[in-house]
C-alpha positions as CSV (number, residue, x, y, z in Angstrom):
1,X,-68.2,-56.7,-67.2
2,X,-67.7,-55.3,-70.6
3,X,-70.4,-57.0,-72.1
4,X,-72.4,-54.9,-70.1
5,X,-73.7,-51.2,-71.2
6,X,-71.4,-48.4,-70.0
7,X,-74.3,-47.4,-67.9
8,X,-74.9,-50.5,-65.9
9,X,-71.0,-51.2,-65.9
10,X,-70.5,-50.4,-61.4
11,X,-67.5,-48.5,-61.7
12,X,-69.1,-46.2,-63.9
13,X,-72.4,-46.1,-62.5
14,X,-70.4,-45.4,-59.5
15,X,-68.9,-42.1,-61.2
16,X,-72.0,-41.2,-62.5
17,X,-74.5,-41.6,-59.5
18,X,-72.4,-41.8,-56.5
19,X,-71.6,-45.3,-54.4
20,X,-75.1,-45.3,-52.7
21,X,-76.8,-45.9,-56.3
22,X,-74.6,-49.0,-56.1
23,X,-76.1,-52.7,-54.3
24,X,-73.5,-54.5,-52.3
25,X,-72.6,-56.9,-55.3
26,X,-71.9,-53.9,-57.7
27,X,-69.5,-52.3,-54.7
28,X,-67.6,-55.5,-54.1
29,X,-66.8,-56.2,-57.9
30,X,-65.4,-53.1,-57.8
31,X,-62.8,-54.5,-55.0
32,X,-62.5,-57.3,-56.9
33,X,-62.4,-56.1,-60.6
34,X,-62.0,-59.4,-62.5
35,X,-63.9,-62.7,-62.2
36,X,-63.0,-66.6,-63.1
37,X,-63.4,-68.3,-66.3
38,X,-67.1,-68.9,-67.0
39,X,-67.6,-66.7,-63.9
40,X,-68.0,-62.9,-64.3
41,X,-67.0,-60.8,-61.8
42,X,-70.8,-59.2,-60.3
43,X,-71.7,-63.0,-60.3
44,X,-68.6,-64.0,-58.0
45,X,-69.2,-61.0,-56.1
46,X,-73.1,-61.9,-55.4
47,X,-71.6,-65.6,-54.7
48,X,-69.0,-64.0,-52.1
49,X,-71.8,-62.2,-50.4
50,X,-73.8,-65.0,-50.2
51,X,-71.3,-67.5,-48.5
52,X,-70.4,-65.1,-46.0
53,X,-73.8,-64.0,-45.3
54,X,-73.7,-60.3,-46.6
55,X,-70.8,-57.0,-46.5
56,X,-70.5,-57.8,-42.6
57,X,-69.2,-61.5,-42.8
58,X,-67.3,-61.5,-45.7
59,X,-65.0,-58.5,-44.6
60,X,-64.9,-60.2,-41.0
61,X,-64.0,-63.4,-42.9
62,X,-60.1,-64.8,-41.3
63,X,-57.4,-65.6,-43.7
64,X,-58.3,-69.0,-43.8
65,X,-61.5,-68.6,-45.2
66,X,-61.0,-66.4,-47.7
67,X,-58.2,-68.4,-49.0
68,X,-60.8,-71.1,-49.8
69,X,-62.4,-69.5,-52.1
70,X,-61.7,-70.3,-56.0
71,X,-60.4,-66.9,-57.7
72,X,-59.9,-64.8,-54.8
73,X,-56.4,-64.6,-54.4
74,X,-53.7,-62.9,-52.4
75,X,-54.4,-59.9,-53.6
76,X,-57.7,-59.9,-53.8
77,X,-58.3,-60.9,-50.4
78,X,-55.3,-58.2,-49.1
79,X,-57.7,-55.7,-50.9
80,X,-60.4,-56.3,-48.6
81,X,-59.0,-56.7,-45.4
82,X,-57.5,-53.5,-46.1
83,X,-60.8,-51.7,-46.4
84,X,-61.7,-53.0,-43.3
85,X,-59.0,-51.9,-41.7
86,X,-59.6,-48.1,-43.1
87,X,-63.2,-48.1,-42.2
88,X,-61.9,-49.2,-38.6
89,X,-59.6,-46.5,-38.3
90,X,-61.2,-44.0,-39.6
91,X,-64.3,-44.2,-37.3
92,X,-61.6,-44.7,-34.1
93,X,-60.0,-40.9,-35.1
94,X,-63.6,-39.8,-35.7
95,X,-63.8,-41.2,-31.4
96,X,-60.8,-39.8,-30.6
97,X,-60.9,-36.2,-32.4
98,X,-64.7,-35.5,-30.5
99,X,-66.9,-37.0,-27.7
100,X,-68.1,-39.8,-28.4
101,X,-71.8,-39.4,-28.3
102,X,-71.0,-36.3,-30.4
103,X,-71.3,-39.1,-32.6
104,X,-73.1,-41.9,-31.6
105,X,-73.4,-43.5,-35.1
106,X,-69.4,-43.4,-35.7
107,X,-69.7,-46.0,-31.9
108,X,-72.3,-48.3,-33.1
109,X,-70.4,-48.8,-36.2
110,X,-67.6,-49.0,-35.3
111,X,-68.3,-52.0,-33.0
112,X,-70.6,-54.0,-35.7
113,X,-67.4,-53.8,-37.6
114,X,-65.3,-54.9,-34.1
115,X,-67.7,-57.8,-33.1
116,X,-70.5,-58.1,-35.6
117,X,-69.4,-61.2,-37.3
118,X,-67.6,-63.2,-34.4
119,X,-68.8,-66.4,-33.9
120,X,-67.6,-66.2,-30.2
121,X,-68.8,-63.6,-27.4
122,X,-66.4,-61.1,-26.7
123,X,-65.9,-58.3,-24.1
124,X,-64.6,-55.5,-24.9
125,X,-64.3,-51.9,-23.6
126,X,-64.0,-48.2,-25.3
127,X,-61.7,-46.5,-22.8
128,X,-62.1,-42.9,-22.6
129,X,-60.6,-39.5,-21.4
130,X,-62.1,-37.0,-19.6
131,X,-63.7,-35.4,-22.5
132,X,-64.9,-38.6,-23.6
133,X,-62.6,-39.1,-26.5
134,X,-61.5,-42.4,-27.1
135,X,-58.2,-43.2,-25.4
136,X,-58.4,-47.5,-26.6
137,X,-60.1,-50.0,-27.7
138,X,-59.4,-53.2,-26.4
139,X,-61.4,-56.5,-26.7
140,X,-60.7,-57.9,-22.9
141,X,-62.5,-61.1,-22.8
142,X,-63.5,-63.7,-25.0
143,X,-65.7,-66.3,-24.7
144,X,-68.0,-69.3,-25.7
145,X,-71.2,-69.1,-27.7
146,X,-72.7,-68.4,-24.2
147,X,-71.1,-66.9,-22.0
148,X,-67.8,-64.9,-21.0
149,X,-66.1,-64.7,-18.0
150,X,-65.2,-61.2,-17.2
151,X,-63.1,-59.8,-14.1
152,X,-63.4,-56.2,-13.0
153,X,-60.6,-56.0,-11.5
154,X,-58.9,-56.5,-15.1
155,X,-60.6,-53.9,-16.4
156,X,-60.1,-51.4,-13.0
157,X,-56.5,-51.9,-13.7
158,X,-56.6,-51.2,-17.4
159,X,-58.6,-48.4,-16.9
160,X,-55.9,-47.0,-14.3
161,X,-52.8,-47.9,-16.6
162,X,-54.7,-45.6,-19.3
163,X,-55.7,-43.3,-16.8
164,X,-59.4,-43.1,-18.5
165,X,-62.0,-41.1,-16.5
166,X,-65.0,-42.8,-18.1
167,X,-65.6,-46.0,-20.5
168,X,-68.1,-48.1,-22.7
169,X,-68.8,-51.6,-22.4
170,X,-69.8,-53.2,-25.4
171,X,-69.8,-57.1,-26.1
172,X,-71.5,-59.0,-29.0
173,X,-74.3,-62.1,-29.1
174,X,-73.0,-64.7,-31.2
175,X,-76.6,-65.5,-31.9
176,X,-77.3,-62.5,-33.4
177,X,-80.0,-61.4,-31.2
178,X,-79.3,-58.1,-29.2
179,X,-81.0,-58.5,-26.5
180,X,-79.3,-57.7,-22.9
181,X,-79.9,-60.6,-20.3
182,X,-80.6,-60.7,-16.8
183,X,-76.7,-61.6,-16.3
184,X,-75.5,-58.7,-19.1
185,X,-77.4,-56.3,-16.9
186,X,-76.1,-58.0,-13.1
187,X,-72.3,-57.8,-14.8
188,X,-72.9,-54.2,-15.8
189,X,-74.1,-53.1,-12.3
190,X,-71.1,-54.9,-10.9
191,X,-68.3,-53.4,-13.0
192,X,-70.3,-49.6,-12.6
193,X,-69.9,-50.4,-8.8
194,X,-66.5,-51.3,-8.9
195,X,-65.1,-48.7,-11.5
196,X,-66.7,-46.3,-9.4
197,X,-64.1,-46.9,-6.7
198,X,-61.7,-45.3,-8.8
199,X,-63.7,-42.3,-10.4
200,X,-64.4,-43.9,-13.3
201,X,-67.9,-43.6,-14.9
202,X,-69.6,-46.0,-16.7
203,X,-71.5,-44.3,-19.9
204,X,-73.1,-46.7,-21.9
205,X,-72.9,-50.9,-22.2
206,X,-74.0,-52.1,-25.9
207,X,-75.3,-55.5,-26.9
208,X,-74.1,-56.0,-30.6
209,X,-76.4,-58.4,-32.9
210,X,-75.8,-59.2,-36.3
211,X,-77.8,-56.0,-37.1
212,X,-78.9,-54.0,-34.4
213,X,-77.0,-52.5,-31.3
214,X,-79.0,-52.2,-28.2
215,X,-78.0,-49.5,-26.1
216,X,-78.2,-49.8,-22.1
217,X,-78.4,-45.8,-21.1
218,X,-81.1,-45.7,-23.6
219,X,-83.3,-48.6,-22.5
220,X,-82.8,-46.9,-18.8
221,X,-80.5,-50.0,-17.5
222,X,-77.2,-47.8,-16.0
């Protein structure tokens, strides 16, 4: 990094022109500050982002992965769960301080960052108060590449124990493809007729790809 110009140098490019004039190589070796022997730091970082297929998968990586890879050590790797972790939390207060689709950018984030990355299908729900402020999070179900088996009368109880008045469903494709299917769309009828019973709404269900997150209320499916 040194043997770089003070202008191309990402922490101070960073001060200079704010973190958006930064790619996602120059961010990370921020994060990571030093590199290996023979291995500077932007290159490792580019070389990170590349094994884990981008920002997404690297800071979804587990433990185990991580641990795997030459130079990144304890600390390094602490470092970036950690930002995930703040990113995460700070888009939940954002949910919980207003409505939610006062901000309906802070929810689609929030659950790339949730179930982006997984490489198993998980169902989760966004339980929610009568204002629509996020009451909990909770992933419910998990899966296979495939499929997951959900029961609404789980979710009818959780929904009563948090005494929500309204929720989001959300799960993710594995494949990375957003798409709903004809059995996302049958399991989302089933659980609004059930939660109904109860006086709970059902406000949204989101598909979450590897990129985009199809929304059912806007494609006219609830």
């Amino acid at each position: 990094m040194k043997d770089l110009p003070p202008e191309l140098r990402p922490r101070e490019k960073l001060l200079s022109h704010g973190p958006a004039a930064l790619q996602d190589a120059e961010l990370l070796a921020i994060l990571l500050r030093t590199g290996t022997a023979g291995n500077g730091v932007l290159q490792m970082a580019q070389q990170l982002l590349d094994r884990f297929q981008g920002l997404g998968g690297l800071l979804r990586a587990d433990g185990a992965a991580l641990a795997g890879v030459k130079g990144l050590g304890p600390a390094k790797r602490a470092e970036l769960l950690a930002v995930l972790e703040l990113a995460r939390r700070t888009l939940a207060a954002e949910m919980a301080r207003r409505p939610v689709f006062d901000s309906p950018g802070a929810v689609r984030d929030f659950l790339r960052l949730e179930l982006a990355e997984l490489g198993h299908e998980v169902f989760a729900v966004l339980f929610l108060d009568a204002q629509h402020r996020l009451i909990r999070f909770e992933p419910m179900f998990r899966g296979t590449l495939t499929q997951t088996s959900v029961y609404p009368r789980e979710v009818l109880k959780r929904a009563l124990a948090l005494e929500a008045a309204a929720v989001i469903l959300a799960h993710n494709h594995p494949s990375g493809v957003a798409e709903p299917s004809k059995a996302d769309e049958f399991l989302t009828q089933s659980l609004k007729t059930a939660l109904q019973m109860i006086d709970v709404r059902v406000l949204d269900h989101f598909v979450v790809g590897r990129g985009p997150v199809v929304s059912f209320a806007e494609r006219g499916l609830l």
